[in-house]
N, C-alpha and C positions, 0 to 999 in steps of 0.2 A: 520223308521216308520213315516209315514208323520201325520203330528199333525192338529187339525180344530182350529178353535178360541176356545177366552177366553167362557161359558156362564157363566153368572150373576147367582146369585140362591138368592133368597129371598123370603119372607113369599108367594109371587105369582107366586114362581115357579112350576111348575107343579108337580101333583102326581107323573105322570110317568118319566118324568128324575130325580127325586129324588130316586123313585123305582130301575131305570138302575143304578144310581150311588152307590145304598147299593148293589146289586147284583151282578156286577163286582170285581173281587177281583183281583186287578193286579198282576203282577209279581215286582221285584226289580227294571228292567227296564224300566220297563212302568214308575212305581212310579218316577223315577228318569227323565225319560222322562217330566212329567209332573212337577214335580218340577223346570225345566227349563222355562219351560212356564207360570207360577202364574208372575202375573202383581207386583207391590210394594206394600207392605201392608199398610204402610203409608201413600197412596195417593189414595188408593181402597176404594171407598163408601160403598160399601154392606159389612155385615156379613161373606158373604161365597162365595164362587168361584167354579164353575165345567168346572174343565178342560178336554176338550174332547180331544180321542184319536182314533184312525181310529187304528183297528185288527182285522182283516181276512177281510176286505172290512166291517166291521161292527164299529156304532159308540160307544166308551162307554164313561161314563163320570165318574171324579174321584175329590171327593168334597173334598174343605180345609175350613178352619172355621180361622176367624182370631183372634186373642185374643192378647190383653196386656201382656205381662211378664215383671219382672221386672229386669231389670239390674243394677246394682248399685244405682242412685240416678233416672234414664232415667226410663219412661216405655214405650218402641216402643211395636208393634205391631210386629207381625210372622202370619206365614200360620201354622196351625195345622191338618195336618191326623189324624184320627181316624179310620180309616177303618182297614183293614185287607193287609195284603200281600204274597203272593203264591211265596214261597222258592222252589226252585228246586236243587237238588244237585248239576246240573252242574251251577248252580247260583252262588255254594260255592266254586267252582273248581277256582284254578289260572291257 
């Protein structure tokens, strides 16, 4: 699945990629697809991250939010989904 760049998302992101990224509900794959591609969260400016993906020749974008957790004494930074995910049985199949 051939992947596009990173987009930025912030308070000046647009209605409509924001609208595409709640609408999109990906598969396992995809998500995991894109989870490859989110830049470092520790060195990433912005809030939030849409990472776009190319499916059936259409583009969709799938947003992370980044947040502090805390780990022991450290509090780094992670990518957080919120969104939804589309299970398929043969998704569950080995």
């Amino acid at each position: 699945m051939p992947q596009l760049p990173h987009r930025r998302s912030s308070n000046s992101a647009s209605t409509a990629s924001r609208s595409e990224a709640t609408k999109f509900i990906p598969n396992l794959a995809q998500l995991q697809q894109a989870i490859k591609d989110l830049p470092d969260p520790e060195i990433w400016s912005e809030n939030t991250c849409l990472v776009a993906l190319l499916v059936d020749k259409k583009r969709h974008f799938i947003e992370f939010t980044r947040k502090r957790i805390t780990r022991g004494s450290a509090r780094p930074y992670r990518w957080i989904y919120e969104g939804k995910v589309l299970i398929r049985k043969r998704d569950s199949e080995a």
